[in-house]
Structures are given as C-alpha cells and as structure tokens.
mmJSON file of the N, C-alpha and C atoms, coordinates in Angstrom:
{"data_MODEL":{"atom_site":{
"group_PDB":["ATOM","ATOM","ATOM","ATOM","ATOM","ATOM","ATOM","ATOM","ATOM","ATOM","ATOM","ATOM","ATOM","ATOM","ATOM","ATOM","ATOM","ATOM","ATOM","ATOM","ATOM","ATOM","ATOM","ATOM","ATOM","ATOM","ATOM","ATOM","ATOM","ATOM","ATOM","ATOM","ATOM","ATOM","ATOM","ATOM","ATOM","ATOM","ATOM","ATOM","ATOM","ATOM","ATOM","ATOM","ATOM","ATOM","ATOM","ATOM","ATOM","ATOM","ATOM","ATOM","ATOM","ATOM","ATOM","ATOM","ATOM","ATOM","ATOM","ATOM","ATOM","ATOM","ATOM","ATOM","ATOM","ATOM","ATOM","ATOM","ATOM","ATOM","ATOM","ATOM","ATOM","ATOM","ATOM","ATOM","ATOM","ATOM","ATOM","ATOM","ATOM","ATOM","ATOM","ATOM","ATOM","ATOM","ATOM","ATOM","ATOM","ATOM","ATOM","ATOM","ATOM","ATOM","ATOM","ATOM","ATOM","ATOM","ATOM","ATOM","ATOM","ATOM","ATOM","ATOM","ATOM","ATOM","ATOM","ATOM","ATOM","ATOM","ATOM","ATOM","ATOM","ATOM","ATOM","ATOM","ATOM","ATOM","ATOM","ATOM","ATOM","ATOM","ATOM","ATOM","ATOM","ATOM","ATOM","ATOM","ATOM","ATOM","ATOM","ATOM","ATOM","ATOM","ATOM","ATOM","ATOM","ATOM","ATOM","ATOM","ATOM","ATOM","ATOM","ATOM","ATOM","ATOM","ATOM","ATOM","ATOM","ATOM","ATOM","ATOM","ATOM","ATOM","ATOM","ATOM","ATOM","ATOM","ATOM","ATOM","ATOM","ATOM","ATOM","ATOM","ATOM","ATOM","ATOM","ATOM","ATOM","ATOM","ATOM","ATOM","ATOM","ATOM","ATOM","ATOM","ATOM","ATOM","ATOM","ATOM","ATOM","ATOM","ATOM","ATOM","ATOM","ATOM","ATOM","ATOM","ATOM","ATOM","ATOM","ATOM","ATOM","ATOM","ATOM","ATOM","ATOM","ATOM","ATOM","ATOM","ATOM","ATOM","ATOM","ATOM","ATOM","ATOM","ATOM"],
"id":[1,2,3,4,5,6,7,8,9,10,11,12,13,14,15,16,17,18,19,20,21,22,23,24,25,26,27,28,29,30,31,32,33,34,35,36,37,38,39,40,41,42,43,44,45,46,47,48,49,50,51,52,53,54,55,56,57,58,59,60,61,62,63,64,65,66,67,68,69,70,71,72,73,74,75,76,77,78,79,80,81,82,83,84,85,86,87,88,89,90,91,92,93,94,95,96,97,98,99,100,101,102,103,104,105,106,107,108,109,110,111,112,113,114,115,116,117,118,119,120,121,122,123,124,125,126,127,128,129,130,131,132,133,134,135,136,137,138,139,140,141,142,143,144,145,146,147,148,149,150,151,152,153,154,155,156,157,158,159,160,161,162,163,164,165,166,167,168,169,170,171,172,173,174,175,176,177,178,179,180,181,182,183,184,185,186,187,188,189,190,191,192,193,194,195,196,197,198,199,200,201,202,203,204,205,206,207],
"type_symbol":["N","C","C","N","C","C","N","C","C","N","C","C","N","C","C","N","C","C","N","C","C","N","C","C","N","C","C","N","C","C","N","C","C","N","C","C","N","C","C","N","C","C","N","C","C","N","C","C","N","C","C","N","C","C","N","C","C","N","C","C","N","C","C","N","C","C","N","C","C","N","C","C","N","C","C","N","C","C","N","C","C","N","C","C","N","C","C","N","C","C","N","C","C","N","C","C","N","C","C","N","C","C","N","C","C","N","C","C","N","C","C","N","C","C","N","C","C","N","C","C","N","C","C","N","C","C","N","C","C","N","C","C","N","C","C","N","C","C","N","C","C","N","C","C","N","C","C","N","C","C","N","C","C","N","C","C","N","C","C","N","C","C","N","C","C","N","C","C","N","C","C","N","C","C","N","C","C","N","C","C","N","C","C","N","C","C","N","C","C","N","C","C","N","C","C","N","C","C","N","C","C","N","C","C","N","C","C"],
"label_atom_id":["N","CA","C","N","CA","C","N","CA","C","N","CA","C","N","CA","C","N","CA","C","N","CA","C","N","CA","C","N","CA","C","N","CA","C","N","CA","C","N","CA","C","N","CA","C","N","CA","C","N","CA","C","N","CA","C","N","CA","C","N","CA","C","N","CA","C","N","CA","C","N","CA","C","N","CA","C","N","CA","C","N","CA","C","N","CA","C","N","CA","C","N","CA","C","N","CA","C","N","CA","C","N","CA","C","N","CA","C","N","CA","C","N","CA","C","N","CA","C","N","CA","C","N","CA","C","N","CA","C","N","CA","C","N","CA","C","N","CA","C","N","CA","C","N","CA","C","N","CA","C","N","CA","C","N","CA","C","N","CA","C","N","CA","C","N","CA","C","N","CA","C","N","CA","C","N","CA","C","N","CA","C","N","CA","C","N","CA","C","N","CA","C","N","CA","C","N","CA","C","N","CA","C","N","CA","C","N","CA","C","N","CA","C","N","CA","C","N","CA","C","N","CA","C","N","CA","C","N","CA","C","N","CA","C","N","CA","C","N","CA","C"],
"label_alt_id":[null,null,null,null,null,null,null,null,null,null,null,null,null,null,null,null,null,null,null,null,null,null,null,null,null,null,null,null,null,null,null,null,null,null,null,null,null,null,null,null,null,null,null,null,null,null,null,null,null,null,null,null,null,null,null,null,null,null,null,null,null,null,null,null,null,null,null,null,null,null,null,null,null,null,null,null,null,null,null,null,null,null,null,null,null,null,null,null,null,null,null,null,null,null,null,null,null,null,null,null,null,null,null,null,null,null,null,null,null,null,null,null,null,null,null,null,null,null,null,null,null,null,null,null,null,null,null,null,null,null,null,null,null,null,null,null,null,null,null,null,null,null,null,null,null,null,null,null,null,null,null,null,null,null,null,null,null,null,null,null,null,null,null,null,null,null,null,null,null,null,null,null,null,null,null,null,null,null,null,null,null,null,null,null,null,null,null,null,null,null,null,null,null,null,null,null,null,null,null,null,null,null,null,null,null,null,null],
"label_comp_id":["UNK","UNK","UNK","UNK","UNK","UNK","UNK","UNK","UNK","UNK","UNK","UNK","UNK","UNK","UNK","UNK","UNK","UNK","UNK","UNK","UNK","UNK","UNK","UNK","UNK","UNK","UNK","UNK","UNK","UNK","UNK","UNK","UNK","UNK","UNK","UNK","UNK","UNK","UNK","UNK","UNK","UNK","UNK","UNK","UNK","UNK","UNK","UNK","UNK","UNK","UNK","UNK","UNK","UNK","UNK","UNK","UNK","UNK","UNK","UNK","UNK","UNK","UNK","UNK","UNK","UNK","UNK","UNK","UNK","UNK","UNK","UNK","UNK","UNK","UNK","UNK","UNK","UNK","UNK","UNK","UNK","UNK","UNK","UNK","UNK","UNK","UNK","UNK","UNK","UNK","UNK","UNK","UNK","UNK","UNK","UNK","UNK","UNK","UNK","UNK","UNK","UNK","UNK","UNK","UNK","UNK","UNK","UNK","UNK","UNK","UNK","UNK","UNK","UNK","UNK","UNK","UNK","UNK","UNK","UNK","UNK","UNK","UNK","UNK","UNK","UNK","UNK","UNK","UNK","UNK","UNK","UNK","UNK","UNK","UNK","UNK","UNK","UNK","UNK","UNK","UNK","UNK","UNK","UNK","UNK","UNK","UNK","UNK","UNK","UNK","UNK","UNK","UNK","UNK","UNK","UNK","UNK","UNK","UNK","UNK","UNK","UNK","UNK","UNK","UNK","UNK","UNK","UNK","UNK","UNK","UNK","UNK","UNK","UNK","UNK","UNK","UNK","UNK","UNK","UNK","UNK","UNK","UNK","UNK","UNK","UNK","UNK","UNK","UNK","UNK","UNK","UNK","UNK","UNK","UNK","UNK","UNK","UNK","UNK","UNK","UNK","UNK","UNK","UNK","UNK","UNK","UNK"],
"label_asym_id":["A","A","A","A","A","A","A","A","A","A","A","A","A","A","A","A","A","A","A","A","A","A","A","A","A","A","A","A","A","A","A","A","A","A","A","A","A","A","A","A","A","A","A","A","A","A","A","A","A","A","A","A","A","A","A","A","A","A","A","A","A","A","A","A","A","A","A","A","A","A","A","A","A","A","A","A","A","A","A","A","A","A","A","A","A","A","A","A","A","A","A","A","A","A","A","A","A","A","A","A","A","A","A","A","A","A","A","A","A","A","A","A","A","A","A","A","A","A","A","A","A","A","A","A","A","A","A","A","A","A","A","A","A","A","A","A","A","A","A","A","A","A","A","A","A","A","A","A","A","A","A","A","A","A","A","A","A","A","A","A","A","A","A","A","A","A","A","A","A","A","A","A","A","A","A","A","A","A","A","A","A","A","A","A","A","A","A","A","A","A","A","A","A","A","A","A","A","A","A","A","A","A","A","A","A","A","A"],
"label_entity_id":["1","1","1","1","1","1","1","1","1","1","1","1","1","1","1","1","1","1","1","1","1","1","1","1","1","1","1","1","1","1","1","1","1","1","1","1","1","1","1","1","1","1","1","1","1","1","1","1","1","1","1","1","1","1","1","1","1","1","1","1","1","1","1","1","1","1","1","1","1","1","1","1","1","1","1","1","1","1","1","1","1","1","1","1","1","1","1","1","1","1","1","1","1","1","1","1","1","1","1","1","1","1","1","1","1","1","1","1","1","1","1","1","1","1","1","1","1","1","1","1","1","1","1","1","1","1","1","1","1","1","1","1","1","1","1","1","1","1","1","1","1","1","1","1","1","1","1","1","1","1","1","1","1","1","1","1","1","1","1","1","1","1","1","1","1","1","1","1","1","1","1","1","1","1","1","1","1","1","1","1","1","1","1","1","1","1","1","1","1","1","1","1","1","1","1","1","1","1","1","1","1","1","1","1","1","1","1"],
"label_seq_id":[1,1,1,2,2,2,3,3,3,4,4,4,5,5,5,6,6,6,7,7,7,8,8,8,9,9,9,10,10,10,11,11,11,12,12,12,13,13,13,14,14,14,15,15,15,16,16,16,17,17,17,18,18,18,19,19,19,20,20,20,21,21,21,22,22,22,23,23,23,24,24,24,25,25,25,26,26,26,27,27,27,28,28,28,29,29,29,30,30,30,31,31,31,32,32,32,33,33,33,34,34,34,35,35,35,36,36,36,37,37,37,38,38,38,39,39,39,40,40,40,41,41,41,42,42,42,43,43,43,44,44,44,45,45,45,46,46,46,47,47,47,48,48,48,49,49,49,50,50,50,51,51,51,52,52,52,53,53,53,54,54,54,55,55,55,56,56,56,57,57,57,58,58,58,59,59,59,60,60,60,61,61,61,62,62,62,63,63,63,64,64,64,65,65,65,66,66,66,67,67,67,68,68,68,69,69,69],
"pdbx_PDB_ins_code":[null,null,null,null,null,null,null,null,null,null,null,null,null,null,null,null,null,null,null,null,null,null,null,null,null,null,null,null,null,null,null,null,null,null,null,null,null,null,null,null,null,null,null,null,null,null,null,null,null,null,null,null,null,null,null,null,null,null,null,null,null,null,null,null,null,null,null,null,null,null,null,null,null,null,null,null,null,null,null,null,null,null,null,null,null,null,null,null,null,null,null,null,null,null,null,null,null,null,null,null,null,null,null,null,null,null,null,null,null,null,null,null,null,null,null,null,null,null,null,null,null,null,null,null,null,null,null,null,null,null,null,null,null,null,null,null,null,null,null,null,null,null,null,null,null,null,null,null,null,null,null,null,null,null,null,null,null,null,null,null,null,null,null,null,null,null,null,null,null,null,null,null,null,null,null,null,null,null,null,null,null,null,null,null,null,null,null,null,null,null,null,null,null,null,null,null,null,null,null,null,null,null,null,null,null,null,null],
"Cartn_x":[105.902,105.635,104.895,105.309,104.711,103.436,102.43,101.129,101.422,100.781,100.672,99.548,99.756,99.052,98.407,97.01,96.464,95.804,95.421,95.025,94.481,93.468,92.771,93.743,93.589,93.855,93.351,93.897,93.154,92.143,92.923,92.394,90.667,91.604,89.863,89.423,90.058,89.487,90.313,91.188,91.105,92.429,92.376,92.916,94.563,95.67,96.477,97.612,98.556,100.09,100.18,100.621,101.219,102.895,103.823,104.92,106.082,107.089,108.191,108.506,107.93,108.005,106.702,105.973,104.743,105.557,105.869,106.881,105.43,103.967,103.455,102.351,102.479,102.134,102.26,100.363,99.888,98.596,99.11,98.172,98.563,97.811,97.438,98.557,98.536,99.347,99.971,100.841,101.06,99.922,99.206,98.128,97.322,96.848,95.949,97.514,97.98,99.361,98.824,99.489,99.471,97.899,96.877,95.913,95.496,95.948,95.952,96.823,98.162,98.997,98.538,98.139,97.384,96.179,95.662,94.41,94.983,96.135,96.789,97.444,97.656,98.032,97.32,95.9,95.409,93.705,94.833,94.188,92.992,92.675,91.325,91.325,92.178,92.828,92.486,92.001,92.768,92.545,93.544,93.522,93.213,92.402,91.524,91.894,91.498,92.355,91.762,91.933,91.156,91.083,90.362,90.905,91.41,91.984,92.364,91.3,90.504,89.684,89.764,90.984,91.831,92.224,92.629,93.174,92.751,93.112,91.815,91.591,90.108,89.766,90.562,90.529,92.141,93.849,93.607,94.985,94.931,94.136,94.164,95.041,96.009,96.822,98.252,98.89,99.917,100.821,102.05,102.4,103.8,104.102,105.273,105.687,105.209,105.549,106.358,105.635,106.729,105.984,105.116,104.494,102.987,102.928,102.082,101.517,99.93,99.176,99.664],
"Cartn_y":[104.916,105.603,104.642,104.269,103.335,103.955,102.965,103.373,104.061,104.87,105.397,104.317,103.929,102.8,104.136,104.433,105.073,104.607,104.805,104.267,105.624,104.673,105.884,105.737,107.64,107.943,107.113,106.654,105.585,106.41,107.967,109.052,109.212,109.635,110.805,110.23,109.276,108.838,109.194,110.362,110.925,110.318,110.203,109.255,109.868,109.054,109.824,108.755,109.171,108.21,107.99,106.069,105.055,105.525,106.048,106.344,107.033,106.745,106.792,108.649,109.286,110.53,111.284,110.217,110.82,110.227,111.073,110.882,110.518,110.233,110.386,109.093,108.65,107.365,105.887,105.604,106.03,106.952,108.33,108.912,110.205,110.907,112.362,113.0,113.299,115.033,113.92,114.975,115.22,115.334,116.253,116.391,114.523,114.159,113.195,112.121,111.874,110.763,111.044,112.396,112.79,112.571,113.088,112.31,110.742,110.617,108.789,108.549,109.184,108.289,108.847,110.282,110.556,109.326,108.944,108.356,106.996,105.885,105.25,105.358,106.753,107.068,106.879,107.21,107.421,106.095,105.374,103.896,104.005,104.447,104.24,103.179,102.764,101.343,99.99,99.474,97.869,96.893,96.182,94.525,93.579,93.037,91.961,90.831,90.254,89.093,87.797,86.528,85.697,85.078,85.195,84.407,82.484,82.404,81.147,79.969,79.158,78.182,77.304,76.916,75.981,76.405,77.874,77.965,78.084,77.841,77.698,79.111,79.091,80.945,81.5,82.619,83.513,83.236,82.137,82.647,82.768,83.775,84.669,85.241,86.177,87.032,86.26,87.563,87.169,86.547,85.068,84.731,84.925,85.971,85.864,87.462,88.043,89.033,88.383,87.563,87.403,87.885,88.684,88.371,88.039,86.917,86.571,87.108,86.703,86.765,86.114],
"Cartn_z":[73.736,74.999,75.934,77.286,78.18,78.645,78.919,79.374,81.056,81.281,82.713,83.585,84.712,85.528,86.18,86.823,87.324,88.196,89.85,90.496,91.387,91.931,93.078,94.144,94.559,95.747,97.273,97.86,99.124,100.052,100.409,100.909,100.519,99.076,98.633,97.585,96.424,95.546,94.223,94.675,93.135,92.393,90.636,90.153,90.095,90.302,90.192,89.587,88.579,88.571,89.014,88.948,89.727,88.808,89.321,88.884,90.037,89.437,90.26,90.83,89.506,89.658,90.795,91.244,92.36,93.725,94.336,95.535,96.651,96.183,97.464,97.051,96.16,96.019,97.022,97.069,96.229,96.687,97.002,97.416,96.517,96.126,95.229,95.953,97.143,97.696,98.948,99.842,100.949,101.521,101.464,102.515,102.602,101.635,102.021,102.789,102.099,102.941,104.296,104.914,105.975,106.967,106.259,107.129,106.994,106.369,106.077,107.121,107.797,108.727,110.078,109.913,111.674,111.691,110.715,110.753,111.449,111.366,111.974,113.146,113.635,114.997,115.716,115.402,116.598,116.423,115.72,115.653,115.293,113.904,113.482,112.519,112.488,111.454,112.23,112.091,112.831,112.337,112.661,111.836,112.707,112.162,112.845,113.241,114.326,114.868,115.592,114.998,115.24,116.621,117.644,118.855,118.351,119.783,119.577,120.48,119.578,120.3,121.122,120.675,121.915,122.495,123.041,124.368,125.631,126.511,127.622,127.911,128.715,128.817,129.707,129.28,130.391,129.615,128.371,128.21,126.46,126.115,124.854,124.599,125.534,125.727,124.819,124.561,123.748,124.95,124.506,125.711,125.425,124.45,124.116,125.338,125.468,126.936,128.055,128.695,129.745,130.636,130.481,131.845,132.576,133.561,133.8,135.21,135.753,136.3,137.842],
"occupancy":[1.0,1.0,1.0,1.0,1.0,1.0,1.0,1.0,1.0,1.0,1.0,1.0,1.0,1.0,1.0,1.0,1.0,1.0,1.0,1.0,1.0,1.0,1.0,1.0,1.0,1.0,1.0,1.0,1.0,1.0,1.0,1.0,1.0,1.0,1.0,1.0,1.0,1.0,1.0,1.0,1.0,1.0,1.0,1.0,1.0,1.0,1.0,1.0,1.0,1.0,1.0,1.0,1.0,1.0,1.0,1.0,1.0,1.0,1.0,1.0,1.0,1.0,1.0,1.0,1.0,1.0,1.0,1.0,1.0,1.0,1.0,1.0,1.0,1.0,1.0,1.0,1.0,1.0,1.0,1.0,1.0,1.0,1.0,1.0,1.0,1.0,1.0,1.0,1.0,1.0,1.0,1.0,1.0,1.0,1.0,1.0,1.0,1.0,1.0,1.0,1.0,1.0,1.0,1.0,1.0,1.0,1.0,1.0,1.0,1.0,1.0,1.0,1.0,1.0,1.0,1.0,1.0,1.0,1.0,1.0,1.0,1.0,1.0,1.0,1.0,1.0,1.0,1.0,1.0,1.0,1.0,1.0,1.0,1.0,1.0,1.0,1.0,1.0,1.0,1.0,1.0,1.0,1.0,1.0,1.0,1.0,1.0,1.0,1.0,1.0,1.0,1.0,1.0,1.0,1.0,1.0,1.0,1.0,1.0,1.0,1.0,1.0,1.0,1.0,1.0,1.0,1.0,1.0,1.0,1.0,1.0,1.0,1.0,1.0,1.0,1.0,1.0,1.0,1.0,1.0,1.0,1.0,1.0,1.0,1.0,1.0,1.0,1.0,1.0,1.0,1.0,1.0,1.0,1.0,1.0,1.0,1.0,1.0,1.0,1.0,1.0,1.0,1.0,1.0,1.0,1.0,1.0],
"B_iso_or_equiv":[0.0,0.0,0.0,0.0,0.0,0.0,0.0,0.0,0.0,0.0,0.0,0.0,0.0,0.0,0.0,0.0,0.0,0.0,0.0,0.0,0.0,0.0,0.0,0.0,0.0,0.0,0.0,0.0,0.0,0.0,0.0,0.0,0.0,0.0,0.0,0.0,0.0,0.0,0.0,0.0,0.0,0.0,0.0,0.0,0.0,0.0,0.0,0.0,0.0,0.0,0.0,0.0,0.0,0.0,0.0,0.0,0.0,0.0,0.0,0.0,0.0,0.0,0.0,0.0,0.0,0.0,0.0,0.0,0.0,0.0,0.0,0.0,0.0,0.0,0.0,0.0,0.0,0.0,0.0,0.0,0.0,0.0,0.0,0.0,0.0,0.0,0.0,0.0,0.0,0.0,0.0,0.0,0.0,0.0,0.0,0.0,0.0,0.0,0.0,0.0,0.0,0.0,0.0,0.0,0.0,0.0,0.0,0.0,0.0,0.0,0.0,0.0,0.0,0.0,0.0,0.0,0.0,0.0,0.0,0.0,0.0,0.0,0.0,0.0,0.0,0.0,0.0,0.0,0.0,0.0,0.0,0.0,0.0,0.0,0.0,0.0,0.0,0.0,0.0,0.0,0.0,0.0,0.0,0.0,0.0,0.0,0.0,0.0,0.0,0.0,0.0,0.0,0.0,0.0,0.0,0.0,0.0,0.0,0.0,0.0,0.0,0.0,0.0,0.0,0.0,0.0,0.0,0.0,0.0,0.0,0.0,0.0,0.0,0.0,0.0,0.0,0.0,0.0,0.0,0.0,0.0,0.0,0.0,0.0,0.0,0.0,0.0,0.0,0.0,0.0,0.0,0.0,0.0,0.0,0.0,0.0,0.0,0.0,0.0,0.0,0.0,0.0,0.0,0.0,0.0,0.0,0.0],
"pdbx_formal_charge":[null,null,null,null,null,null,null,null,null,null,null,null,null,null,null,null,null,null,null,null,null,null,null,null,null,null,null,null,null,null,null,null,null,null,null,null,null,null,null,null,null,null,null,null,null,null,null,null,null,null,null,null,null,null,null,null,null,null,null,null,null,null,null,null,null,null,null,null,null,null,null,null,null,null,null,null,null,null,null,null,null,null,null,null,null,null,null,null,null,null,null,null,null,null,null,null,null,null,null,null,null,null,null,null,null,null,null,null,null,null,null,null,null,null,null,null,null,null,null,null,null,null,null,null,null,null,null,null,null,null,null,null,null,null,null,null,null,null,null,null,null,null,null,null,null,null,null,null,null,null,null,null,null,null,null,null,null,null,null,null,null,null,null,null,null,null,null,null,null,null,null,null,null,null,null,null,null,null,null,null,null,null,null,null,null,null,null,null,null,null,null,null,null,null,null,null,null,null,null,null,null,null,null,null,null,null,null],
"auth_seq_id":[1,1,1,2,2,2,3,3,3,4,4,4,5,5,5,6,6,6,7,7,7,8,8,8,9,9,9,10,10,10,11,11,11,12,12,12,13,13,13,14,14,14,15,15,15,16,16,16,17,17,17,18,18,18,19,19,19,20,20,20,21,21,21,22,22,22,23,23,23,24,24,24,25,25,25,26,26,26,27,27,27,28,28,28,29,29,29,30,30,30,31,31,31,32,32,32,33,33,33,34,34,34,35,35,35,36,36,36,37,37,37,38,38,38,39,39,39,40,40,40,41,41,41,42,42,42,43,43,43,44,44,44,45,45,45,46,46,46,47,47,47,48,48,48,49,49,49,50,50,50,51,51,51,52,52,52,53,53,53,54,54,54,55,55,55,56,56,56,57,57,57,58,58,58,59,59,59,60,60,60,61,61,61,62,62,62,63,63,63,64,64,64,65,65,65,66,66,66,67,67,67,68,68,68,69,69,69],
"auth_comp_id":["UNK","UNK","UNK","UNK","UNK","UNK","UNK","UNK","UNK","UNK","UNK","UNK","UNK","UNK","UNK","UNK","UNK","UNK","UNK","UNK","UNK","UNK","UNK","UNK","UNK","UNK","UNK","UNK","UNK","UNK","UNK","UNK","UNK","UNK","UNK","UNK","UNK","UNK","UNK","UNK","UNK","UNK","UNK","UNK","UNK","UNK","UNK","UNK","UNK","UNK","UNK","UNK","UNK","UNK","UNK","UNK","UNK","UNK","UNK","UNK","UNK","UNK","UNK","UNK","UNK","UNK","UNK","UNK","UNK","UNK","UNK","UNK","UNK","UNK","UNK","UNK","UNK","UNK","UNK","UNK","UNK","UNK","UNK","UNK","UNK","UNK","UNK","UNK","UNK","UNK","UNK","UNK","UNK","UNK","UNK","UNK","UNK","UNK","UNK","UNK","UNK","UNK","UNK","UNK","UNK","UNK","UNK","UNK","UNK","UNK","UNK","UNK","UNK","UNK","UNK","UNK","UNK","UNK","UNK","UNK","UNK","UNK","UNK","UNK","UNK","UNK","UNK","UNK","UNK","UNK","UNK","UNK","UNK","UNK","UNK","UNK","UNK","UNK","UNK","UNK","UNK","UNK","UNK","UNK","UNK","UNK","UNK","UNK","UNK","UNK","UNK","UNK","UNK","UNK","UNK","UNK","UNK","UNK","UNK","UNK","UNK","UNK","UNK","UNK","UNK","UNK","UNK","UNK","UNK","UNK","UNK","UNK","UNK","UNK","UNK","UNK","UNK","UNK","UNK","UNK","UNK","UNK","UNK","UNK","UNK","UNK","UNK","UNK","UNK","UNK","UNK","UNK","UNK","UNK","UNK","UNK","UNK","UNK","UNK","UNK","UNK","UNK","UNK","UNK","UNK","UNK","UNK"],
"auth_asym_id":["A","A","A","A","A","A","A","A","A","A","A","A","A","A","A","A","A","A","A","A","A","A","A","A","A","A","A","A","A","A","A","A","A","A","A","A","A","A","A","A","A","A","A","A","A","A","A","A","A","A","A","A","A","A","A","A","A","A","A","A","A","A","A","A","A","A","A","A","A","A","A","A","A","A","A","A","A","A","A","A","A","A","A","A","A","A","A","A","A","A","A","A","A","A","A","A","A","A","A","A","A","A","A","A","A","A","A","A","A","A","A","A","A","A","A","A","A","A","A","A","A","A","A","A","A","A","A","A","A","A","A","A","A","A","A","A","A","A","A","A","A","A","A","A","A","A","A","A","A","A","A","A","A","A","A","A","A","A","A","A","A","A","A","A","A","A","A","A","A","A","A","A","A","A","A","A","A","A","A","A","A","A","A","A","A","A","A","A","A","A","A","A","A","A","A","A","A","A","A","A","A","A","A","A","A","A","A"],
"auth_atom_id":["N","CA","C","N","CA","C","N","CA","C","N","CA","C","N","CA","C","N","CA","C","N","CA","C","N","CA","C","N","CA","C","N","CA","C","N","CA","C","N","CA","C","N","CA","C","N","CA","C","N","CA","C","N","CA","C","N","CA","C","N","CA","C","N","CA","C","N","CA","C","N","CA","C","N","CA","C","N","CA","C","N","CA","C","N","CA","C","N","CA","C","N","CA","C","N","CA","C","N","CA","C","N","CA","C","N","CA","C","N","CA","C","N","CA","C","N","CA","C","N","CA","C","N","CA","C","N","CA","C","N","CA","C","N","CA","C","N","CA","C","N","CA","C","N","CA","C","N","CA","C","N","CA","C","N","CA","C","N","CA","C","N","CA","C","N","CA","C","N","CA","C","N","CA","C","N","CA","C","N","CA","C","N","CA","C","N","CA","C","N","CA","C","N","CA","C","N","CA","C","N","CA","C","N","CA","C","N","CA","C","N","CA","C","N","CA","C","N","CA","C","N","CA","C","N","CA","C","N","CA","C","N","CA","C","N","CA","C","N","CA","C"],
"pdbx_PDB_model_num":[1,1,1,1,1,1,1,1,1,1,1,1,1,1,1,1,1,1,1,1,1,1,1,1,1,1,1,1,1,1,1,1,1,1,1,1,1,1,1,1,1,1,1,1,1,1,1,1,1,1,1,1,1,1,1,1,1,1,1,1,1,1,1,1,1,1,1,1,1,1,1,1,1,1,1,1,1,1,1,1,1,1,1,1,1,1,1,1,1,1,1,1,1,1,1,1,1,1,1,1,1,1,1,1,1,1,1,1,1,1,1,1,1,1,1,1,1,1,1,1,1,1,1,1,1,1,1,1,1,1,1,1,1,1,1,1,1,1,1,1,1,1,1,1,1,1,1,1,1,1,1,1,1,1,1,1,1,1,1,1,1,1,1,1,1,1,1,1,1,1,1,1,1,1,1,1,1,1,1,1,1,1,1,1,1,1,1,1,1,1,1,1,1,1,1,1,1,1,1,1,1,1,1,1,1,1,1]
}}}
C-alpha cells in the first residue's frame, strides 16, 4: 500500500492528501481554494520586483508597451 504525502492546507493549515483523488489540492475544500483566489483578485498577493540600477531615473517602466512620454 503506497504512503499518502500529506501537506498543509496553504489557506488554513489543515493537513490534507496530496492525491489525485483531492480535486482541490492543495487546499482542504472548495471553500478555502476559493478564498485563496479572491485573495489574488483583489491583489493581496504580490511578487516582488527588483528595480533596475542602471537605468536612468524615469525609465523603470516596462518598455516593452509601446508607449512613451
């Protein structure tokens, strides 16, 4: 019989199957998923981003837009 991998919920903590049969992995329920992805809507997430030292000041901005000043 294969060992079960168990891992915390990201949500709330609580321990749940790492397995193919937990459709909500790796989170416990629906419910926590679901506030885990409003929690990304409305940008309480963010990934951090290094400025660039060499660029001169005023052009931080991404320059792949197209549009300028």
């Amino acid at each position: 019989m294969p060992r079960v991998r168990l891992v915390s919920c990201p949500r709330c903590g609580a321990q749940v199957a790492w397995s193919t049969e937990n459709p909500y992995r790796p989170f416990c329920s629906e419910r926590c998923k679901l506030i885990d992805l409003g929690d990304w809507a409305m940008e309480k997430y963010r990934v951090a981003v290094e400025e660039d030292k060499d660029a001169p000041d005023g052009e931080e901005q991404d320059e792949g837009s197209g549009i300028r000043d």
